[in-house]
N, CA, C and O of each residue as an XYZ file, in Angstrom:
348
protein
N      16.049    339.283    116.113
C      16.073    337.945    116.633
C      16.206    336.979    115.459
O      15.520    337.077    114.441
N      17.528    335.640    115.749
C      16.937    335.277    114.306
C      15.981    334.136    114.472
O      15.620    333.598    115.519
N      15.641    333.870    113.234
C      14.630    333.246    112.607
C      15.227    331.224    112.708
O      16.122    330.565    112.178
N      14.222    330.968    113.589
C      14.342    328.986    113.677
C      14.288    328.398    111.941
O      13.467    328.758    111.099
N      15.288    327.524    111.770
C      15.320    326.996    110.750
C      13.802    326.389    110.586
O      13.221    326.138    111.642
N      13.014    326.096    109.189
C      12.513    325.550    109.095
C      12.181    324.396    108.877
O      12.652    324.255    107.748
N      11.438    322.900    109.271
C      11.806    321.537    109.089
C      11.312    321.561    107.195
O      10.619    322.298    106.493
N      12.097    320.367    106.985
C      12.081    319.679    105.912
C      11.045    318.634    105.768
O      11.015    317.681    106.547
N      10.086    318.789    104.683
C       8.947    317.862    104.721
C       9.255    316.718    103.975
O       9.757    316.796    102.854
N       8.995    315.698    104.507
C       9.338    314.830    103.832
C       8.237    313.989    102.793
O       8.260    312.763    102.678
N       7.403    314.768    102.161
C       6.459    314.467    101.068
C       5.414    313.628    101.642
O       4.726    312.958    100.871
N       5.100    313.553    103.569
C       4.106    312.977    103.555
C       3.202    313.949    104.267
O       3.620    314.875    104.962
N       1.731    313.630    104.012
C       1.191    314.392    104.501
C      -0.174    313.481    106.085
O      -1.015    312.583    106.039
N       0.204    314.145    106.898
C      -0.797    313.256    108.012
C      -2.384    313.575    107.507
O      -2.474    314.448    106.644
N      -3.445    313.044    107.897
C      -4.278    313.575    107.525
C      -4.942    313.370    108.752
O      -4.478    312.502    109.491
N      -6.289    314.223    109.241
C      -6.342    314.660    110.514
C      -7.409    313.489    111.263
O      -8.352    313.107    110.569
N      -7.303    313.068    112.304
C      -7.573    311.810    113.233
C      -8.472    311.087    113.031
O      -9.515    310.656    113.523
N      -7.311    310.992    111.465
C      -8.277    309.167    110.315
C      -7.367    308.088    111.536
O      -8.263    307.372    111.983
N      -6.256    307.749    112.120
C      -5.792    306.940    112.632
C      -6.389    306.659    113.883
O      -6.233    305.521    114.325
N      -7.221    307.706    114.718
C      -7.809    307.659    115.789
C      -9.036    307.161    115.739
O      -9.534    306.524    116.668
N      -9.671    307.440    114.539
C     -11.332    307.091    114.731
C     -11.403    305.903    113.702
O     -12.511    305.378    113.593
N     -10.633    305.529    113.123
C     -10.542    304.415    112.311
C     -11.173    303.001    113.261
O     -12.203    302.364    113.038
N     -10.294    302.826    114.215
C     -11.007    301.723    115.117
C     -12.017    302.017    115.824
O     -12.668    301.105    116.333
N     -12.367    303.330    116.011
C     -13.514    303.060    116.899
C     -14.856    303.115    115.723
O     -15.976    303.052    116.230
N     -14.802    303.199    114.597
C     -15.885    303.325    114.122
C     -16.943    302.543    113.932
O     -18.068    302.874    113.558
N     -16.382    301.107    114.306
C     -17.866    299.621    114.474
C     -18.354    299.971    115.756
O     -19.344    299.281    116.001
N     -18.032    300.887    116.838
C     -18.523    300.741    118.049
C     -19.811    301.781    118.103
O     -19.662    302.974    117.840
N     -21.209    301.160    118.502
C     -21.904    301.945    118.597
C     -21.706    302.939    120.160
O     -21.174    302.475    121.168
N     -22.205    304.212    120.064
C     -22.174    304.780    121.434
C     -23.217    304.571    122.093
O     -24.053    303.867    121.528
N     -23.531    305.057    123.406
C     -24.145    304.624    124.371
C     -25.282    305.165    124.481
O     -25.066    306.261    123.965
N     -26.368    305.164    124.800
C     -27.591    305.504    124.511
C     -27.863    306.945    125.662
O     -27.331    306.767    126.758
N     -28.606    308.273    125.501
C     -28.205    309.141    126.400
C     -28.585    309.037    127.869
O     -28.002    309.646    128.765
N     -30.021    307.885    128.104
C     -29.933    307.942    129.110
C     -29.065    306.876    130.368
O     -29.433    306.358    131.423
N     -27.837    306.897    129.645
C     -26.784    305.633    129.989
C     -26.393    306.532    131.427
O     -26.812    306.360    132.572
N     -25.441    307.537    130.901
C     -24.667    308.050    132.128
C     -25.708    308.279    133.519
O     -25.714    307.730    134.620
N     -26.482    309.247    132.974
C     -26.819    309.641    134.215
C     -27.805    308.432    134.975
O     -28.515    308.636    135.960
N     -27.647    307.122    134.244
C     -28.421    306.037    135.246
C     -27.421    305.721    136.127
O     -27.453    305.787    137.355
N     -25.993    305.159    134.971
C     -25.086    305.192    136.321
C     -24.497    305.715    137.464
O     -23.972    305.204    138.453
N     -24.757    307.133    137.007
C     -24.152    307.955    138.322
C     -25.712    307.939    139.165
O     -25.606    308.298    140.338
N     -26.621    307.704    138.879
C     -27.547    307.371    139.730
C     -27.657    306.451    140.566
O     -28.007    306.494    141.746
N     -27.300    305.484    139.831
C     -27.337    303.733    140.791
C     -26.006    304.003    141.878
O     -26.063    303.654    143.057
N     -24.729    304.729    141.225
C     -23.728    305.100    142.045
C     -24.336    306.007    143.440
O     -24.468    305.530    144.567
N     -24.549    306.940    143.169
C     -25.312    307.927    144.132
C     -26.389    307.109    145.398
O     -26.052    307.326    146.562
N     -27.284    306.461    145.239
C     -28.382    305.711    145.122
C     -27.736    304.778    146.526
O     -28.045    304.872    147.713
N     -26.629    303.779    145.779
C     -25.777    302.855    146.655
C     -25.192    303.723    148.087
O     -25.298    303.518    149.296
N     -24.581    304.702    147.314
C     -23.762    305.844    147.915
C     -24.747    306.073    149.646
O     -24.497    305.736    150.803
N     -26.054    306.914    148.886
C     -26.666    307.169    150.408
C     -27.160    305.663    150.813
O     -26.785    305.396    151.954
N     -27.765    304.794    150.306
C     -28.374    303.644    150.871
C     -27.267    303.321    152.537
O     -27.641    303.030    153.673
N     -25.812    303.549    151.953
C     -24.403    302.860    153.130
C     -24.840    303.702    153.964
O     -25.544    303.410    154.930
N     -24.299    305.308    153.535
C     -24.737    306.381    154.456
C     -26.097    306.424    155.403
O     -26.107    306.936    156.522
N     -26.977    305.946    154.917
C     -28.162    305.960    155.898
C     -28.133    304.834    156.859
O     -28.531    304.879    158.023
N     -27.587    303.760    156.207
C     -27.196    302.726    157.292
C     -26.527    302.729    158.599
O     -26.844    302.151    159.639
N     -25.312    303.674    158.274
C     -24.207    304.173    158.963
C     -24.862    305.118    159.767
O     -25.229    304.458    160.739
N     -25.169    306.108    159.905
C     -25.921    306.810    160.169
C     -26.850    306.459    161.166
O     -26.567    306.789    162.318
N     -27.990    305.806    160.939
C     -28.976    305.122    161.798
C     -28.569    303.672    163.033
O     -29.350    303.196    163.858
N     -27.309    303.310    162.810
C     -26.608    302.396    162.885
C     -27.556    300.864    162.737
O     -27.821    300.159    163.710
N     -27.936    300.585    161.444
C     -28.725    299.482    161.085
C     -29.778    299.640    161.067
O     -30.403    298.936    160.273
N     -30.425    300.466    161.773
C     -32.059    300.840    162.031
C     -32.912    300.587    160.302
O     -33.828    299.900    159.849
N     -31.787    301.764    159.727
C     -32.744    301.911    158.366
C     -31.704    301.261    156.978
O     -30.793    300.439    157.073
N     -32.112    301.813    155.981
C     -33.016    301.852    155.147
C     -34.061    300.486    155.105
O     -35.164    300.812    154.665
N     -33.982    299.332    155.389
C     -34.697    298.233    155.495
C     -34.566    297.617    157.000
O     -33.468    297.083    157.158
N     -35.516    297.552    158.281
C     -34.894    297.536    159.315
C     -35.430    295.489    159.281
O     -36.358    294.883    158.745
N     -34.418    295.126    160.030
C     -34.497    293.719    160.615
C     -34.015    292.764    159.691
O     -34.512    291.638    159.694
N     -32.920    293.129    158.733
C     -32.048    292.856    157.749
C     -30.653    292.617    158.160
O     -29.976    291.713    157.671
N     -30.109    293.661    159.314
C     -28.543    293.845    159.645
C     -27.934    294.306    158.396
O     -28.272    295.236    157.665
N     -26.573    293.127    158.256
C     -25.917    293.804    157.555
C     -26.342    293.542    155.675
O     -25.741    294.017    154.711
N     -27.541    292.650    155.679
C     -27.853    292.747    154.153
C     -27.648    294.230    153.604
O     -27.083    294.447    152.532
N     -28.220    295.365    154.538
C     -28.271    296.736    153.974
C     -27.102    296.611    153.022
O     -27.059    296.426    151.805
N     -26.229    296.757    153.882
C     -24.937    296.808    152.874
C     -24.457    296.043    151.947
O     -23.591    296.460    151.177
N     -24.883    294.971    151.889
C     -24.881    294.014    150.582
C     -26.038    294.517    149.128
O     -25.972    294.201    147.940
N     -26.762    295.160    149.667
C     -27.882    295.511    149.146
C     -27.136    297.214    148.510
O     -27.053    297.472    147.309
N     -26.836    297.838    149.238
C     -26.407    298.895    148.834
C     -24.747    299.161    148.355
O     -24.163    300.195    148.031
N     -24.311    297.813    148.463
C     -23.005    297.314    147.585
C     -23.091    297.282    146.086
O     -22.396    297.804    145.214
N     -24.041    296.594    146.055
C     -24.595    295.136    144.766
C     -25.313    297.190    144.136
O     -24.850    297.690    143.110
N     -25.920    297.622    144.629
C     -26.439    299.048    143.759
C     -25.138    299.767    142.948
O     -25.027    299.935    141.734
N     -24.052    300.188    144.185
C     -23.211    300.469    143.343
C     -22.201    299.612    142.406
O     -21.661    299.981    141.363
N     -22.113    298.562    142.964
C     -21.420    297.621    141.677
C     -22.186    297.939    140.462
O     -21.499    298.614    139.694
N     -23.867    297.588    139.827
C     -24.620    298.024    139.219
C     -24.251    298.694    138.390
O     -23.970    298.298    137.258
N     -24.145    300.367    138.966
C     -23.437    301.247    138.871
C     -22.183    301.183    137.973
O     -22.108    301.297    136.750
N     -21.061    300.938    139.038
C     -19.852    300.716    138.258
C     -19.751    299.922    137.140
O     -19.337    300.461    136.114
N     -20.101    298.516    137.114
C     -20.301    297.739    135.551
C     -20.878    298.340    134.593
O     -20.394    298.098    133.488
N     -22.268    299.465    134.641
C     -22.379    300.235    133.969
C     -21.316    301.289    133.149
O     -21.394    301.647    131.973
N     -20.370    301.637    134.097
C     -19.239    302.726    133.512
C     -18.532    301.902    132.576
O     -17.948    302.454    131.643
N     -18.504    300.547    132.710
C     -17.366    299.673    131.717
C     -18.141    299.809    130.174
O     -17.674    299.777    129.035
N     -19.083    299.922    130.519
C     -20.065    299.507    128.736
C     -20.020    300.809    127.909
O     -20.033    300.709    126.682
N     -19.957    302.284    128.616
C     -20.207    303.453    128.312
C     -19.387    304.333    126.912
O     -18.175    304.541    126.864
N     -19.990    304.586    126.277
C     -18.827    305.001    125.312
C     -19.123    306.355    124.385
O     -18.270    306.761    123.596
């Protein structure tokens, strides 16, 4: 079989992902118990709707209506704005 030409170097050399971590290096990372709060507050929001739905208004807070769901909106927003900060 023959043999692929080999490329021609052109006297530079890359050096390995100085260009990638160069900018991120002022950024501090996120503290460990970051994630799993957010996927908590996510989760959290998550059943709060579901139990609403479910009970049809009865629960999680009864004689509210539809605050539940403002209430268990505003948890997962929480949540999600959390994922923006995460790093």
């Amino acid at each position: 079989m023959a043999e692929s030409k080999k490329r021609k170097k052109d006297g530079r050399e890359v050096s390995d992902d100085t260009e990638i971590h160069s900018w991120t290096e002022g950024i501090p990372l996120s503290p460990r118990w970051w994630a799993p709060a957010f996927v908590t507050l996510l989760l959290l929001g998550l059943v709060w709707l579901m139990v609403y739905y479910i009970s049809s208004g009865a629960y999680p807070i009864p004689n509210i209506s539809w605050w539940n769901m403002v209430i268990g909106l505003g948890i997962m927003m929480v949540g999600f704005l959390m994922t923006l900060k995460w790093r």
